[in-house]
Backbone as numpy.savetxt, mean C-alpha at the origin, in Angstrom:
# Nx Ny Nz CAx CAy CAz Cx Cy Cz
4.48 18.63 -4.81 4.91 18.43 -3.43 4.70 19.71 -2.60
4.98 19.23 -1.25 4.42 20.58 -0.32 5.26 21.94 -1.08
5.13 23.01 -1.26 6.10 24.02 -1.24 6.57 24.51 -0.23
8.01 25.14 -0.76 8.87 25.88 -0.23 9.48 24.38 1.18
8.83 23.63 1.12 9.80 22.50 2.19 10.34 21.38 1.52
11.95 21.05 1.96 12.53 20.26 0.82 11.87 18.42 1.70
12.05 17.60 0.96 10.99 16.64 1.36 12.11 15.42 1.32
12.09 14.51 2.23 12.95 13.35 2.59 12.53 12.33 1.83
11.33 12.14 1.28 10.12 11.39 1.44 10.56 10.91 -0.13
10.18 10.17 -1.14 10.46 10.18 -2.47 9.14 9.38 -2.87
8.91 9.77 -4.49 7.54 9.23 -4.96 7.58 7.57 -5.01
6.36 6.78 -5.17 6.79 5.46 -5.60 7.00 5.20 -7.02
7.09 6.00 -8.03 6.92 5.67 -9.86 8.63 5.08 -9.91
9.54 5.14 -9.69 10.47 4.52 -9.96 11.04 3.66 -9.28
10.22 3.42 -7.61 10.44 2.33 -7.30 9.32 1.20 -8.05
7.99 1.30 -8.17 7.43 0.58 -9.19 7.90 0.29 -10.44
8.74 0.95 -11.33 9.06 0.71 -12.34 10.15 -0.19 -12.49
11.23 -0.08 -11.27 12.37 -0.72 -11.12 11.89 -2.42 -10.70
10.52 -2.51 -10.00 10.06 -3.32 -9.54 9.55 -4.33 -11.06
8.99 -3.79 -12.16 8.37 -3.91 -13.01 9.31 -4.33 -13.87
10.39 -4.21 -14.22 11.71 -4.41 -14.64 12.27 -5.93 -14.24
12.61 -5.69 -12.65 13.21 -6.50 -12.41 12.58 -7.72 -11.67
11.45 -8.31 -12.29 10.40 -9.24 -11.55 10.41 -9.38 -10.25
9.89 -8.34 -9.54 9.68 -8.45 -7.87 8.77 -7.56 -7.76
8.27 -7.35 -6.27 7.21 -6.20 -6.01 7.89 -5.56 -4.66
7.54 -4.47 -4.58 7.25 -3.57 -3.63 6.58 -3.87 -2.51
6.81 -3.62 -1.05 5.78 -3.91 -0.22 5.46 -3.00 0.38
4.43 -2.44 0.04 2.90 -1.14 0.41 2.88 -1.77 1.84
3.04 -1.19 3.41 2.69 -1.28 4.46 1.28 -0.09 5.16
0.08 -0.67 5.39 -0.36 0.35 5.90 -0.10 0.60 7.79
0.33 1.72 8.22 0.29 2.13 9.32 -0.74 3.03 10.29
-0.69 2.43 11.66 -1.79 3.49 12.20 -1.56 3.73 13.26
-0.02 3.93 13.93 0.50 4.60 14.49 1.80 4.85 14.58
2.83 5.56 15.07 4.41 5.90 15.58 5.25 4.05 15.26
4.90 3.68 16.45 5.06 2.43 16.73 5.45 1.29 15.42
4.28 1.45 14.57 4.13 0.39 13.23 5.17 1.61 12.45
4.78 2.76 12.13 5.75 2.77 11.31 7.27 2.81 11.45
7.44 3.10 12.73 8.94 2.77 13.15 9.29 1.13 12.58
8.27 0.42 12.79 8.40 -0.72 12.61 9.06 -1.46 11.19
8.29 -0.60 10.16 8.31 -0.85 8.57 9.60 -0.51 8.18
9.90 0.55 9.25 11.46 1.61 8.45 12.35 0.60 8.62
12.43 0.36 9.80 13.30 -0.37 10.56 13.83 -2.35 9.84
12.56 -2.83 9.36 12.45 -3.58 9.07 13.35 -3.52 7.65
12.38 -2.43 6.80 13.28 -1.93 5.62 14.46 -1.67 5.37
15.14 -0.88 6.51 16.33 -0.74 6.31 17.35 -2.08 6.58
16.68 -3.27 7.63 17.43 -4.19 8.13 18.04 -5.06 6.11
16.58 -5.51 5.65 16.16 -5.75 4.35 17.00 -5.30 3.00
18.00 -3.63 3.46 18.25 -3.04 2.25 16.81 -2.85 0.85
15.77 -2.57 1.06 14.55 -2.62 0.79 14.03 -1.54 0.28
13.70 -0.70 -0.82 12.33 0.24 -0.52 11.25 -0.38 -0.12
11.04 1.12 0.30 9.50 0.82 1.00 8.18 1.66 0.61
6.90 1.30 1.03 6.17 2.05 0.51 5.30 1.94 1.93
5.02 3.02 3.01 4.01 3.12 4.00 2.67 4.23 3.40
1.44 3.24 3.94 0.41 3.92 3.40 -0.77 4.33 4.87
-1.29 5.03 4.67 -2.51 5.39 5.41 -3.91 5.25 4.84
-4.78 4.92 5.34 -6.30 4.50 5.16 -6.85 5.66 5.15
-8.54 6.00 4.68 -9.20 7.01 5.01 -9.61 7.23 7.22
-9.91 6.27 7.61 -10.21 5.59 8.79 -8.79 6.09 9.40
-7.92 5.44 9.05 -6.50 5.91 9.64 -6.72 7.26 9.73
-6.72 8.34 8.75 -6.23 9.63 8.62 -7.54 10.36 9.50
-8.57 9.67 9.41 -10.11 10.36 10.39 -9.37 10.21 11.97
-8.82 8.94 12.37 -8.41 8.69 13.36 -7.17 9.75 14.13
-6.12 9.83 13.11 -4.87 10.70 13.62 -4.44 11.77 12.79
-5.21 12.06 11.39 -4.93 13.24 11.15 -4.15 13.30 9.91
-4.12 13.57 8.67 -2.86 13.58 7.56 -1.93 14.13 8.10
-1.67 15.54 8.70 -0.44 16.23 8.93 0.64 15.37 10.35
-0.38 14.85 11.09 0.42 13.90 12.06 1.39 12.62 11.39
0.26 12.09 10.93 0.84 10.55 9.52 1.95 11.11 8.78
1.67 11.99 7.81 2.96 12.85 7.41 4.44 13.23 7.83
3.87 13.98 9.00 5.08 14.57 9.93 5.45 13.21 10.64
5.38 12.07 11.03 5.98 11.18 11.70 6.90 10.31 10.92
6.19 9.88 9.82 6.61 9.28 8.40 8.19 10.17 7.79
7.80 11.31 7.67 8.70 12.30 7.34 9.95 12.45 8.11
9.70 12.55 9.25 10.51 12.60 10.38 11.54 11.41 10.47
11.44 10.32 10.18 11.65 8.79 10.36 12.21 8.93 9.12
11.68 9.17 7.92 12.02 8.86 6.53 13.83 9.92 6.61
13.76 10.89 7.18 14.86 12.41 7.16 16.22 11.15 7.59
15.90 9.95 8.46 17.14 9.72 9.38 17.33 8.23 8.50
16.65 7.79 7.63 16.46 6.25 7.07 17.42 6.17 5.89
18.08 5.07 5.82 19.34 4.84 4.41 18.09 4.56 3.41
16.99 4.07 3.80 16.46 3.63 2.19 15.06 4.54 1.88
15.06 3.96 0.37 14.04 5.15 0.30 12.49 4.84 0.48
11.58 5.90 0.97 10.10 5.81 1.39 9.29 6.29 1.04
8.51 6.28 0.39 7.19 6.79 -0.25 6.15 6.78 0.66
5.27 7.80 0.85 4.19 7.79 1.72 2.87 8.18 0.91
1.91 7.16 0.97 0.98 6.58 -0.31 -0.58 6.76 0.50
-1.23 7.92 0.09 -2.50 7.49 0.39 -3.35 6.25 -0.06
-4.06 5.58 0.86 -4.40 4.17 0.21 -6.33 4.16 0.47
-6.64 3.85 -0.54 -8.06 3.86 -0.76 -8.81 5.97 -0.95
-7.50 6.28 -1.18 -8.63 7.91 -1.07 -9.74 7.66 -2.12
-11.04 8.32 -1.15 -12.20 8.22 -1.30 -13.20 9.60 -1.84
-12.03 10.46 -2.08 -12.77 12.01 -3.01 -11.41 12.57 -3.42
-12.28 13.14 -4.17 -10.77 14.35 -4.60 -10.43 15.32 -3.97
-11.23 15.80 -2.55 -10.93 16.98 -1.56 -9.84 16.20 -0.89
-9.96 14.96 -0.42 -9.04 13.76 0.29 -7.61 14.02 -0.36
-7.59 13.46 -1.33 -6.83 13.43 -2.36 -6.29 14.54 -2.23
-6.58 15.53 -2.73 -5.95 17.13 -2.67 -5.18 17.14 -1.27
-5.87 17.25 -0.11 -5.41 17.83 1.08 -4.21 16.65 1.34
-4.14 15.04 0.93 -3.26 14.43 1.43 -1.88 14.93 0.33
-2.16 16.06 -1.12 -1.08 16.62 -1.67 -0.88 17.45 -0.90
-1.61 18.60 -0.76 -0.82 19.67 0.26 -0.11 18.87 1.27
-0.30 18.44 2.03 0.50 17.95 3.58 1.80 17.63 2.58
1.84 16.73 2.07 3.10 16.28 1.19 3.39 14.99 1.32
2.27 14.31 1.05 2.06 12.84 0.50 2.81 12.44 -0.95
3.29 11.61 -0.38 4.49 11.46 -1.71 3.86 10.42 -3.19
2.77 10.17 -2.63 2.26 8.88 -3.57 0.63 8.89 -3.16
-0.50 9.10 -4.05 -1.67 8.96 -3.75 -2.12 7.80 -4.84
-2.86 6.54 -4.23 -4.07 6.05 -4.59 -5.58 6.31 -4.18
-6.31 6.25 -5.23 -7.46 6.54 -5.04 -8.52 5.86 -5.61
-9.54 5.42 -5.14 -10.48 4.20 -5.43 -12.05 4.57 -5.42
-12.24 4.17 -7.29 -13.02 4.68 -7.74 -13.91 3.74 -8.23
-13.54 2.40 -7.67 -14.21 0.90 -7.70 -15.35 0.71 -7.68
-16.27 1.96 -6.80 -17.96 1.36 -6.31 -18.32 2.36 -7.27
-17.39 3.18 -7.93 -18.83 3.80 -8.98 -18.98 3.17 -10.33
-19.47 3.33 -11.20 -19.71 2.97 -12.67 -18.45 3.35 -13.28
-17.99 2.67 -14.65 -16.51 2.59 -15.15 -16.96 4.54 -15.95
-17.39 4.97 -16.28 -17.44 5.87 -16.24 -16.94 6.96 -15.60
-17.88 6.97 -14.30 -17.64 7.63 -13.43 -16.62 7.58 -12.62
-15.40 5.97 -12.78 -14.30 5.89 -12.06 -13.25 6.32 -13.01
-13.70 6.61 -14.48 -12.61 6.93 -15.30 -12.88 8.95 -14.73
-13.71 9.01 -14.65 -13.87 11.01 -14.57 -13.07 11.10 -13.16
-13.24 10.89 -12.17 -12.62 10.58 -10.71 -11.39 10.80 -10.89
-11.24 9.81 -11.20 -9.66 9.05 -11.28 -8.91 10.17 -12.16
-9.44 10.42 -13.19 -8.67 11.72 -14.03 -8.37 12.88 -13.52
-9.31 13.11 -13.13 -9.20 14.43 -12.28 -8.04 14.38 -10.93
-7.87 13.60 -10.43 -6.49 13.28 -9.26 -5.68 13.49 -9.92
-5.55 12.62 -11.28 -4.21 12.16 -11.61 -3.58 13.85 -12.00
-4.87 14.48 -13.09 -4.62 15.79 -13.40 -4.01 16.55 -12.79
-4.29 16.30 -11.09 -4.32 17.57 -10.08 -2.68 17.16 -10.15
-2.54 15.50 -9.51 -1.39 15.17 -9.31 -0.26 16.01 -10.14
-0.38 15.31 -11.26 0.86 15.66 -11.87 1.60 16.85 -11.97
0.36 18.10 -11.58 1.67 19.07 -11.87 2.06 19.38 -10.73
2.40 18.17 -9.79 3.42 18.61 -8.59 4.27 16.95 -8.80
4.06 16.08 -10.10 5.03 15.17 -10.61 4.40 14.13 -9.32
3.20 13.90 -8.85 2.85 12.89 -7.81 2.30 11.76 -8.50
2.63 10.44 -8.12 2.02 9.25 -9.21 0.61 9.36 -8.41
-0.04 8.41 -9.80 -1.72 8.63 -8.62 -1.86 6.92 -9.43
-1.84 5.95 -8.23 -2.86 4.71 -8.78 -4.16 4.64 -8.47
-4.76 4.24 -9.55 -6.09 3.56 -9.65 -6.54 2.32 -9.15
-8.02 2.01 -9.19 -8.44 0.89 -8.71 -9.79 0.84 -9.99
-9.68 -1.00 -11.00 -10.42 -1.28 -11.40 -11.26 -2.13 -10.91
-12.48 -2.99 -11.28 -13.03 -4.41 -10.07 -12.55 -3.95 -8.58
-13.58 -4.62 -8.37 -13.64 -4.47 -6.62 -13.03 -5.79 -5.68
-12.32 -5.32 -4.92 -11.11 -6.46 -4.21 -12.39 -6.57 -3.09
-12.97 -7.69 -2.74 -14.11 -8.38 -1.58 -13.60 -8.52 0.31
-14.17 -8.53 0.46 -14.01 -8.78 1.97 -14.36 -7.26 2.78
-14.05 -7.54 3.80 -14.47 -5.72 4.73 -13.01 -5.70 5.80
-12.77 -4.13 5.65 -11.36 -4.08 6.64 -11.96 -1.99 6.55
-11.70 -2.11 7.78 -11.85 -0.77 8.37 -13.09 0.20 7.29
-13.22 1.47 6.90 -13.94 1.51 5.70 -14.63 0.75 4.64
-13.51 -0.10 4.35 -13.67 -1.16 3.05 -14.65 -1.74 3.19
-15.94 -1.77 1.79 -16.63 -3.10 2.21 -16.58 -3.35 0.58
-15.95 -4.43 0.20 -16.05 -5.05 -1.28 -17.22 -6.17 -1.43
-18.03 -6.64 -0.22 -18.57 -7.57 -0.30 -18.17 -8.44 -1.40
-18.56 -9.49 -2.24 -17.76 -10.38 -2.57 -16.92 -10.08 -4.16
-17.18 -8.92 -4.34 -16.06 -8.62 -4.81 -16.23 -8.34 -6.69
-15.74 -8.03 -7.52 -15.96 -7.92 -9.19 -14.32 -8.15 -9.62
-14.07 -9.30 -10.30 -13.17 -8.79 -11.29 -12.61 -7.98 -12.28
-11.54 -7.80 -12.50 -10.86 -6.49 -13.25 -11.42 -7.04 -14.75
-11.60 -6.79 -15.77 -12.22 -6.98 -17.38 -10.90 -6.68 -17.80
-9.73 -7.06 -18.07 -8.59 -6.79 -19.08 -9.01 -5.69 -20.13
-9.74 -5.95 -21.34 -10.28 -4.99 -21.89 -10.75 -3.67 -21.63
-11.31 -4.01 -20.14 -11.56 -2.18 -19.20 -10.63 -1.53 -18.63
-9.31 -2.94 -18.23 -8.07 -2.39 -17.59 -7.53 -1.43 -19.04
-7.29 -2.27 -19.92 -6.58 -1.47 -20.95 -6.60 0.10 -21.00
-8.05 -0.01 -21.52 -8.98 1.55 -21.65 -9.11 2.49 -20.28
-8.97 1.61 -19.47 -8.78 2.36 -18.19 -7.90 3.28 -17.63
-6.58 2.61 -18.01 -4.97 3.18 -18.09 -4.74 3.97 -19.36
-5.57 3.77 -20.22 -5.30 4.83 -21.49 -5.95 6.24 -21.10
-7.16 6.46 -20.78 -8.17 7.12 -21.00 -7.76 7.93 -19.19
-7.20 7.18 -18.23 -6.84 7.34 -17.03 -5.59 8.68 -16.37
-4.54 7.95 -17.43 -2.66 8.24 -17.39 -2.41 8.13 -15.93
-3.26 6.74 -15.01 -2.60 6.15 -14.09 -1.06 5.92 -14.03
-0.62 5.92 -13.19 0.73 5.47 -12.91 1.05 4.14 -12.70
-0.07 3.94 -11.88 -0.08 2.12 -11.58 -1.63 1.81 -11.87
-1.81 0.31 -11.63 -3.32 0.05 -11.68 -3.69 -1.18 -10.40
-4.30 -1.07 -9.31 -4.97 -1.96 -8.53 -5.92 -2.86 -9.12
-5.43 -4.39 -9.04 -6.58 -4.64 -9.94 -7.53 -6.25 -8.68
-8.54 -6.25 -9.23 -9.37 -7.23 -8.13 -9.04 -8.86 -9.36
-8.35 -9.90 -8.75 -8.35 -11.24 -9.33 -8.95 -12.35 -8.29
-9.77 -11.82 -7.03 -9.76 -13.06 -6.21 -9.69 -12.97 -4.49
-8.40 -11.89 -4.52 -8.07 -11.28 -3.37 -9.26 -10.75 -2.35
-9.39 -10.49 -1.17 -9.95 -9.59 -0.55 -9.40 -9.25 0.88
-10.18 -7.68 1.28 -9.28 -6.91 2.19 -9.67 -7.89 3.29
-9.16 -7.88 4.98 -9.67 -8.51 5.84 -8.84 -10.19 6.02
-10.13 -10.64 7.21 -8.53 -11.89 7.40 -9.72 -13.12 6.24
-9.05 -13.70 5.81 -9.48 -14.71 4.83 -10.22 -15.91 6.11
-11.42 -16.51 6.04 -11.61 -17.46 6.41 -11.47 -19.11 5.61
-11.06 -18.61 4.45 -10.23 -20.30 3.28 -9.08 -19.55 2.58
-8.28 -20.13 2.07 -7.56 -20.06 0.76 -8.40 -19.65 -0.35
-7.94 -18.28 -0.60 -9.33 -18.22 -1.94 -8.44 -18.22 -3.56
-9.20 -18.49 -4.22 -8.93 -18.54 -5.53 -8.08 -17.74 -6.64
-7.25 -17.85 -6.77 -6.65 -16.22 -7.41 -6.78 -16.75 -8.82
-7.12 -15.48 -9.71 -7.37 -15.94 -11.26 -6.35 -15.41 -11.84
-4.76 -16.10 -11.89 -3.97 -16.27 -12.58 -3.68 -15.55 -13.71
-4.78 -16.32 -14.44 -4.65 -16.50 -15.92 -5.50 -14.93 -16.56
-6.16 -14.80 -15.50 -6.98 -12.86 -15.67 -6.12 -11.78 -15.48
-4.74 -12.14 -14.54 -3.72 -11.61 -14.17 -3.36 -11.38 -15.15
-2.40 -12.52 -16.10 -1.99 -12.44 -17.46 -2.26 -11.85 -18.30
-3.28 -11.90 -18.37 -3.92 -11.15 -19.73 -4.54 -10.04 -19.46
-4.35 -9.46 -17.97 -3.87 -7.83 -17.73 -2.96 -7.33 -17.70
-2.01 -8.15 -17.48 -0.41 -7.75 -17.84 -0.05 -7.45 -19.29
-0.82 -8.64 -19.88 -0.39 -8.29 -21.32 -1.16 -7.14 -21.96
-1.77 -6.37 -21.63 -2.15 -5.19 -22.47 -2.25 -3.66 -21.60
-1.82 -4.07 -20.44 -1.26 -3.11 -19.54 0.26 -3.12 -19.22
0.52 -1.29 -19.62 2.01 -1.17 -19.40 2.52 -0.57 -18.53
1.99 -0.85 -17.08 1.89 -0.02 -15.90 2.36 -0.96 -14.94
2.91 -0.41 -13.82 2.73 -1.76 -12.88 1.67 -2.10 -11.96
1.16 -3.10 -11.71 -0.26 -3.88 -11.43 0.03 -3.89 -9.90
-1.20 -3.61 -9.56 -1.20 -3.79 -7.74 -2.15 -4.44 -7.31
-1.74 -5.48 -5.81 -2.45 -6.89 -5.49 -2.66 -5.80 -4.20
-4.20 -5.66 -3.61 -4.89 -5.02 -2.48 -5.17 -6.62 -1.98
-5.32 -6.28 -0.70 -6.16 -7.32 0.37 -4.76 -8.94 0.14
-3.28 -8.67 0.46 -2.62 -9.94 -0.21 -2.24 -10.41 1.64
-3.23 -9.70 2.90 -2.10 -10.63 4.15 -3.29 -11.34 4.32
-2.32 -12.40 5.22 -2.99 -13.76 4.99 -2.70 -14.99 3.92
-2.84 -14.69 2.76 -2.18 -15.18 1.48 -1.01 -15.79 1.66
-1.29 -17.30 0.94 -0.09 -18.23 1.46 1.34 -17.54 0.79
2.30 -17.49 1.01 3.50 -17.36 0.48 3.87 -17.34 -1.30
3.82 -18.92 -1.58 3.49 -19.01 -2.95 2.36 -18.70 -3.79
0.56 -18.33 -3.23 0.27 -18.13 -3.71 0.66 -15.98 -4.57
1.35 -15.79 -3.04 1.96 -14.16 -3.86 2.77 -13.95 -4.69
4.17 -14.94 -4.56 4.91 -15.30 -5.56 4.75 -15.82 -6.71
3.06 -16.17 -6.95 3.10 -16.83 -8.59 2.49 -15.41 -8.88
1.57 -14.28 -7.99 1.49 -13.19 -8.77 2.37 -12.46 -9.20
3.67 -12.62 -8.24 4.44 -11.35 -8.51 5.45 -11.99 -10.06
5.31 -13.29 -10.06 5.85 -13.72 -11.33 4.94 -13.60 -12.36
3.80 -13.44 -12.57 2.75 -12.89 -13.46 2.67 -11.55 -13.31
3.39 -10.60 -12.62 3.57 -9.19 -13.08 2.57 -7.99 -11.97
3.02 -8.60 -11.04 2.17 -7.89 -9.85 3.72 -7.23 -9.31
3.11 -5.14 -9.11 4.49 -5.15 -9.01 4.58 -4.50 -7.35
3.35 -4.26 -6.31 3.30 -4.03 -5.30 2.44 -4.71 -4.68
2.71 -4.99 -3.40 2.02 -5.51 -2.63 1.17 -4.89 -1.67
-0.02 -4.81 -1.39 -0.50 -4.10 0.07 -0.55 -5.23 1.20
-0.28 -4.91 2.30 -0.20 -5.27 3.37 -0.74 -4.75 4.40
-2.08 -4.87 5.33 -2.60 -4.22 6.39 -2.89 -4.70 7.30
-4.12 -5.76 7.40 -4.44 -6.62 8.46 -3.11 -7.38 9.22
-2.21 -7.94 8.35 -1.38 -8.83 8.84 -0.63 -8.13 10.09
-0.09 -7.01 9.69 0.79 -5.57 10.50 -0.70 -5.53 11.97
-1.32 -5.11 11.37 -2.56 -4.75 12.54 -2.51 -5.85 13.59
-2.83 -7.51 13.26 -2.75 -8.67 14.08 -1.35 -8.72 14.79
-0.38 -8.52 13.98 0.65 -8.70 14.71 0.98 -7.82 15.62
0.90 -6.36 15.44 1.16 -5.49 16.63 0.59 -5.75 17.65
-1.06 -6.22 17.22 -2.07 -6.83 18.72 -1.26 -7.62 19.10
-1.12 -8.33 18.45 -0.22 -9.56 19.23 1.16 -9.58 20.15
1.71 -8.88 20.32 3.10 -8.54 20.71 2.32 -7.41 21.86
1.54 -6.33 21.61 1.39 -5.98 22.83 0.35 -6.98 24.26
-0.76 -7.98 23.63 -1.01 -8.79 24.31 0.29 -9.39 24.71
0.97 -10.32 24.44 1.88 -11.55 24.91 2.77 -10.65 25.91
3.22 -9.28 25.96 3.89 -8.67 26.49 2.53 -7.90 28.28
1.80 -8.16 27.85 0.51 -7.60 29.04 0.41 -8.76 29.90
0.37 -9.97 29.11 -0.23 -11.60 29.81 1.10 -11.47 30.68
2.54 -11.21 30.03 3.73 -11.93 31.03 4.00 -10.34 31.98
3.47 -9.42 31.58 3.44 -8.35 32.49 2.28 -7.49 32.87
1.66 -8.20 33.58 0.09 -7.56 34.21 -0.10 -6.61 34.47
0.95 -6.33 35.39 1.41 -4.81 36.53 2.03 -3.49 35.99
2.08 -4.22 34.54 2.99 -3.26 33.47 2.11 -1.87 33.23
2.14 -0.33 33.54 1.69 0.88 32.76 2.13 1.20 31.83
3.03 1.45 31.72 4.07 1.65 30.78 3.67 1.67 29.21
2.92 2.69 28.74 2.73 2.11 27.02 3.84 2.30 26.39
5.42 2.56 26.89 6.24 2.29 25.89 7.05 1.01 25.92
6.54 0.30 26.57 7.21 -1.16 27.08 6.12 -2.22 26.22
5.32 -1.85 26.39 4.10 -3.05 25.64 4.26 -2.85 24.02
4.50 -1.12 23.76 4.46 -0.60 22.37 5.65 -1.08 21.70
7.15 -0.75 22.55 7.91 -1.86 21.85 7.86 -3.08 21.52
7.03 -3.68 22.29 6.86 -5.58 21.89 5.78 -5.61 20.66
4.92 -4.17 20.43 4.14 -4.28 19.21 4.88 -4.50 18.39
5.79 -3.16 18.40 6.58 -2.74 17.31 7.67 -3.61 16.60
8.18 -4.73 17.76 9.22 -5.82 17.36 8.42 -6.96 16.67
7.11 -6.85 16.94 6.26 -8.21 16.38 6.28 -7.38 14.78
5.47 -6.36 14.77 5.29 -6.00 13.26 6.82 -5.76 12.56
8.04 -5.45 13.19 9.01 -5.23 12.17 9.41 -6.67 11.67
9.43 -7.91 12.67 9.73 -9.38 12.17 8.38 -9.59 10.89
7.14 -9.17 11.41 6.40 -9.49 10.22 7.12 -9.01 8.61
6.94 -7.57 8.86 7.35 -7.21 7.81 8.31 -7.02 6.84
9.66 -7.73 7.71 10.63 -8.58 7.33 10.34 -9.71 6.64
9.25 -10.61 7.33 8.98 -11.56 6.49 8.19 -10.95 4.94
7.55 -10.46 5.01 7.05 -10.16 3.49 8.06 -9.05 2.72
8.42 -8.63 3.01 9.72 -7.74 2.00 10.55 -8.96 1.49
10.83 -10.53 2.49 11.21 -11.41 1.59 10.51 -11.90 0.45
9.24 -12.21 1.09 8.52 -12.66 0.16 8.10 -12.43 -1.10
8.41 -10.65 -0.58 8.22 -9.69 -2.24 9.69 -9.64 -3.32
10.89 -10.21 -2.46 12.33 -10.19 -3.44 12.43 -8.85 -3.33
11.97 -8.08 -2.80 12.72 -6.07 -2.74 14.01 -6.17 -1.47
13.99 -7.04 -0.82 15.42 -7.02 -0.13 16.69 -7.07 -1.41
17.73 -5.71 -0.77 18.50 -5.30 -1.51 18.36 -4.79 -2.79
17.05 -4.27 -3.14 16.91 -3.47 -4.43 16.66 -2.33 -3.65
17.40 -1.24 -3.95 17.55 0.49 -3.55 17.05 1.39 -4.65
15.93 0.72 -5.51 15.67 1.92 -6.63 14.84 3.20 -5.76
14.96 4.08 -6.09 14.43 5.49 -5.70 13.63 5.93 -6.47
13.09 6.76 -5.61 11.54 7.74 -6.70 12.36 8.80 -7.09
C-alpha cells in the first residue's frame, strides 16, 4: 500500500473469501466519474453491502489514477461499509505498478490475448510485485467476447478447467476471471452461459471465480452462476447507460438547465437505484465482511 499514508480503502481477498463461503458474490462497479462513484457508495451503504469500485485502462487515460484514487478514497474515509478500489483489465505491469503506488487497494490484470504461457509469466510477475505490499492481484483465463471501451474479445475463448487449475497453481492468483459465454458491452440476444464449464472450474479451483461482461444479463441467469460458485460480479455498461439516462430525462424536462450539478444528480440517482438493484441480485446486502 501507498507508504507512510494510513488508507480508508481495504483489499478485496476477504471480502471475496467471505463471499466464497457464504454463496453470494460481490458487486465489482466500474466508475468514470465523482458522480457514479458517489453513486455505488451510496447505494452500498443504503444495501449494508461491501463493495468493490473499479477503473478501466480508458477510464484512468481519461482522468488519471491519482484523481480515481483520491475521490474513491475521499468517499471511502466518510462510508460505514467497506471499499476496495480494483484496477480492472490492467494491461502491463508499469500500469499495474503505478495503480500500487497511488494506493489501489485491489489490482486485476488481463493477460487473456497473450499465449497461456505468456499470461502465466505476466500475471506472476504482478502478483509477485503485489504481494509484498499484501495487494490481491486477479487474473484473467479465456477471453470474455464483445467490445466495451478498450476491450475487444471479439467472440470470445473459453476458460479450459484443466488450464484454470494450472493457472492458479503456477499463478498464486487471488481470484480467477474466467470467460463461460459472457461478453463485455450491451448484449444484442440472451447468450449462452456454460454452466456446466463453470462447475468443473469450481471444482478444481480454490479461489474465488469472477463473471466479467455480467450487465445486461437476465437476473436468474447471474444467480445460477453465483450458485455455481461465481464469487464477484463486474458491472460497467449497465452503470454507464443508466447515468446517460438520468442525465438525458433530466435535460428533455429541463432544456434551459446549465447547471452540471442538477443534471449530474439525476445521473447519479439513476446509477445508485441501478446499483441497488444488482447488490440485490448478488445477495451482498447486509454481509459487512472486510479486507
Amino acid at each position: 500500500m501507498k507508504a507512510g499514508n494510513t488508507m480508508p480503502l481495504t483489499t478485496s481477498t476477504s471480502m471475496l473469501q467471505s463471499a466464497q463461503v457464504g454463496g453470494y458474490a460481490v458487486g465489482a462497479f466500474n466508475a468514470d466519474n465523482m458522480e457514479m462513484v458517489q453513486a455505488i457508495v451510496f447505494a452500498a451503504e443504503e444495501m449494508n453491502s461491501p463493495v468493490i469500485i473499479q477503473t478501466a485502462p480508458t477510464s484512468i487515460e481519461y482522468g488519471g489514477l491519482g484523481v480515481f484514487y483520491a475521490m474513491v478514497a475521499a468517499i471511502a474515509e466518510k462510508a460505514r461499509i467497506p471499499i476496495a478500489l480494483n484496477l480492472d483489465h490492467g494491461d502491463s505491469f508499469y500500469l499495474a505498478r503505478r495503480a500500487l503506488e497511488v494506493g489501489y487497494s485491489s489490482l486485476m490484470v488481463d493477460g487473456s490475448k497473450k499465449s497461456f504461457e505468456e499470461n502465466i509469466e505476466f500475471t506472476s510477475s504482478v502478483v509477485q510485485m503485489a504481494s509484498q505490499s499484501g495487494i490481491p492481484v486477479e487474473g484473467e483465463l479465456g477471453r470474455v467476447g464483445g467490445k466495451e471501451d478498450c476491450l475487444d474479445g471479439e467472440a470470445g475463448d473459453y476458460t479450459d478447467p484443466a488450464e484454470a487449475e494450472e493457472f492458479v497453481k503456477r499463478t498464486g492468483v487471488s481470484a480467477l476471471a474466467i470467460a463461460i459465454g459472457t461478453a463485455h458491452g450491451v448484449y444484442k440476444e440472451t447468450p449462452y452461459l456454460d454452466i456446466e464449464r463453470l462447475m468443473r472450474i469450481r471444482s478444481v479451483v480454490d479461489v474465488p471465480l469472477v463473471l466479467h461482461g455480467a450487465s445486461g444479463l437476465p437476473f436468474e441467469k447471474v444467480c445460477e452462476c453465483i450458485k455455481n460458485g461465481i464469487c464477484k460480479v463486474n458491472i460497467s455498461t449497465e452503470l454507464k447507460r443508466a447515468y446517460s439516462d438520468g442525465i438525458k430525462e433530466y435535460i428533455l424536462g429541463n432544456p434551459s438547465s446549465y447547471d452540471p450539478k442538477s443534471y449530474g444528480a439525476m445521473g447519479r440517482d439513476f446509477v445508485r437505484q441501478r446499483a441497488k438493484d444488482i447488490i440485490t441480485m448478488c445477495g451482498c446486502a447486509d454481509k459487512m465482511g472486510t479486507g
